[in-house]
N, C-alpha and C positions, 0 to 999 in steps of 0.2 A: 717433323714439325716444319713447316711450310714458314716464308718467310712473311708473313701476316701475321705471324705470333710474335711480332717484337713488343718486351715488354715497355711500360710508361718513362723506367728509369734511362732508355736505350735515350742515346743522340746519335742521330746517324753523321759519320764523317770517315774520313780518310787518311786522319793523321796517322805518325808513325805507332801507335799508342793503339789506336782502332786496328793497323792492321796487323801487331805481333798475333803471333798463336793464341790460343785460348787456354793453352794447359800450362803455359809460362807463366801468363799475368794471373792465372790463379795461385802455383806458386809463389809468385811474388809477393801477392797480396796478402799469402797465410804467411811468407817467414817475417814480411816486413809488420804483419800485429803482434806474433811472440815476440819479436823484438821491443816494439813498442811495451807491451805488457813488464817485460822481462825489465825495462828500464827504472831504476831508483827514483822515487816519486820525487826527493829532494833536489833529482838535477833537472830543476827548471828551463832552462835555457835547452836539453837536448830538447824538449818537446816543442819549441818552439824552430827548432833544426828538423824536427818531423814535419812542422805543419810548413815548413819552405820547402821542405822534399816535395810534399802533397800537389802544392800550388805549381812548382814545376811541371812538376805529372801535368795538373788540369793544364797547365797554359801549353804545353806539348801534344794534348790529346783537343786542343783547344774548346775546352770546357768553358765555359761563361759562369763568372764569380754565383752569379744570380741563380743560375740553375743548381748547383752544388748548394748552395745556402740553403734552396727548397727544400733539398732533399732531405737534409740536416734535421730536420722536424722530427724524424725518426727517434732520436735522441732525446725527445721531453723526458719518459719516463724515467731516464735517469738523471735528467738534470733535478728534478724534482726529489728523486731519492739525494741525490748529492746536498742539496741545500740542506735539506733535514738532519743531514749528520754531526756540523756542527753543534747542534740543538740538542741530542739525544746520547752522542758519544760521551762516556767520562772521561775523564782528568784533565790536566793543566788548566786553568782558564785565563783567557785574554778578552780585549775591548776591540771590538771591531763595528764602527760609528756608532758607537755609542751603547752596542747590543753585548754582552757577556756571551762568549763563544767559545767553546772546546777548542785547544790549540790540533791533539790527536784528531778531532774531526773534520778541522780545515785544511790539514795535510788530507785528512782521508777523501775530502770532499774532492778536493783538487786532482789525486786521483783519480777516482772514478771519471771526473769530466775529460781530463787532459787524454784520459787515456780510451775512452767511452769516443769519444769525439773523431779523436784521430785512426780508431777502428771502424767508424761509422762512414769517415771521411775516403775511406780506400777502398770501403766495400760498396760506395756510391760512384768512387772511379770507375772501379771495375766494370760495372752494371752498366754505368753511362756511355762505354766504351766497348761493349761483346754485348750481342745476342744470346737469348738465353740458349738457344738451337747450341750455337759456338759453346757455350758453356757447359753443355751436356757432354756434347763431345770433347769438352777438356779434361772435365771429370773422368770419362770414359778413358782417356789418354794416362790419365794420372793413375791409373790402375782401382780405381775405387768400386767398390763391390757393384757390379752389374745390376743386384737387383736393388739396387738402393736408386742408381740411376734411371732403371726401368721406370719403377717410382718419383721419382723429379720429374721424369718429362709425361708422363700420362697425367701424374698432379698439372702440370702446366698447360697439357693439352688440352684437358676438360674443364678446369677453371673457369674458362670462360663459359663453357657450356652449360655447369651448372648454375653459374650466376645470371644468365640469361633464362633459365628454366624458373628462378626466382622470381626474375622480373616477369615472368606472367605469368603466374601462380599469383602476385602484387594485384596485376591488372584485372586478372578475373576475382579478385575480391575487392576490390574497389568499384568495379562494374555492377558488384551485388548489393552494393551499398554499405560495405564493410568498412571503419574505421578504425585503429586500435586505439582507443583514448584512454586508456584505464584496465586496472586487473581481470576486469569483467569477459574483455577479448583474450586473454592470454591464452585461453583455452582453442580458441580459433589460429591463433600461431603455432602453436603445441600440435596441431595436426597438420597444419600444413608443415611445419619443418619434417614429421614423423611422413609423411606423403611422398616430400623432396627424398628423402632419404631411402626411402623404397624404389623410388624413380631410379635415383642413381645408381644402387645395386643393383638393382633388374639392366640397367643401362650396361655396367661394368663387366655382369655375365653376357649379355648378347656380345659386349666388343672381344670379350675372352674367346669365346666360341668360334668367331669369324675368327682371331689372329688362329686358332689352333685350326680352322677347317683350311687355313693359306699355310700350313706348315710349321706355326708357332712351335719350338719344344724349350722356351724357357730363356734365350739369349734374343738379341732385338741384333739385324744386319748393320754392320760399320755401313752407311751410305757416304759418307767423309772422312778421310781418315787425316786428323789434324798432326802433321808434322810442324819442327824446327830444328833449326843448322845451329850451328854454335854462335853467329852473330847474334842472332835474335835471340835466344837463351843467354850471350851476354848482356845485349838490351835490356831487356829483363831483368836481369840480377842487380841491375844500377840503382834500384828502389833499395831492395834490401841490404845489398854489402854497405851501401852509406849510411843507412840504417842502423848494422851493425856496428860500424866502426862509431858512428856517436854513441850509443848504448855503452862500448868500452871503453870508453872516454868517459861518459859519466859512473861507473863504475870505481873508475883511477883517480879522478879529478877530487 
């Protein structure tokens, strides 16, 4: 994957953040959400010990407030399940301006946000700080099933290819004078989706055919092989082990 495939969330830069390994900051990023998860909803204040963790990160990886907020968007779906909980949870009930509200729902609500959020907010560090290329090869580093990774990066590669094959399949039906305004066209989408779909298998076995006539037998070549030393695997660990140590603090506390 060539370096033209960086995705929308990448920021390009230099900081020390940009340039650890790639199989570290994935690490990091997995132990520091089970930890976050793993935290009792009721110690409030550790989770705001996360989100000063977080902002460290960006202001290190020199991330901009405004670009991180964007990203954040990601999150409606649950902020929207979160609100409804109050509403729909039984027991205890309390006054919250004025609205009769489930107490077990506004713990539960808070929850899901506190903790949806600050999942949401690391896996946007991450993203905005590696290349997906870097990222395959971390996976690949981190021992994770070859053919899973095979899969990530041909999904990644072709992405674009298909969405580009949409967009003029779009223009030649617009060109015919095609519209979809109502049920009446669904039938006209229904085959072109059925169309795309035959494209891109037919597409899938010719690429199949080329890797196996270049020697393909089931494993794709390390062209980079992502190492780290123990400083930078310490670097790295400075997310989580802090992490940690609030988690068991609010556990005790």
């Amino acid at each position: 994957m060539g370096a033209g495939h960086a995705h929308k969330l990448y920021r390009h830069g230099h900081s020390p953040v940009h340039r650890l390994p790639p199989h570290c900051k994935l690490a990091a990023v997995f132990v520091f959400v089970l930890v976050v998860v793993s935290t009792p909803r009721e110690a409030v204040w550790a989770f705001g010990l996360y989100a000063a963790l977080l902002a460290a990160v960006a202001a290190a990886a020199r991330i901009p407030v405004g670009f991180l907020l964007k990203r954040l968007v990601i999150e409606v779906p649950f902020v929207a399940f979160a609100l409804l909980m109050p509403f729909v949870v039984p027991g205890e009930q309390t006054t919250l301006l004025g609205v009769s509200v489930s107490v077990p729902g506004l713990w539960g609500a808070w929850n899901v946000l506190a903790k949806a959020t600050l999942g949401v907010a690391a896996s946007v560090l991450l993203a905005s700080t590696t290349e997906l290329r870097a990222v395959l090869l971390g996976l690949q580093r981190l021992k994770l099933p070859p053919l899973l990774v095979q899969i990530a990066s041909f999904m990644i590669r072709y992405g674009d290819v298909i969405t580009d094959e949409m967009r003029r399949m779009s223009i030649a039906r617009r060109s015919r004078g095609f519209e979809a305004r109502g049920v009446r066209q669904w039938g006209v989408l229904a085959t072109s989706m059925g169309a795309l779909f035959i494209r891109s298998y037919e597409r899938g076995e010719r690429v199949h055919l080329a890797m196996v006539s270049r020697g393909y037998a089931g494993t794709m070549p390390v062209i980079d092989e992502a190492t780290a030393d123990r400083t930078q695997w310490a670097y790295a660990a400075t997310l989580p082990v802090l992490a940690l140590a609030i988690c068991l603090l609010g556990w005790t506390l």
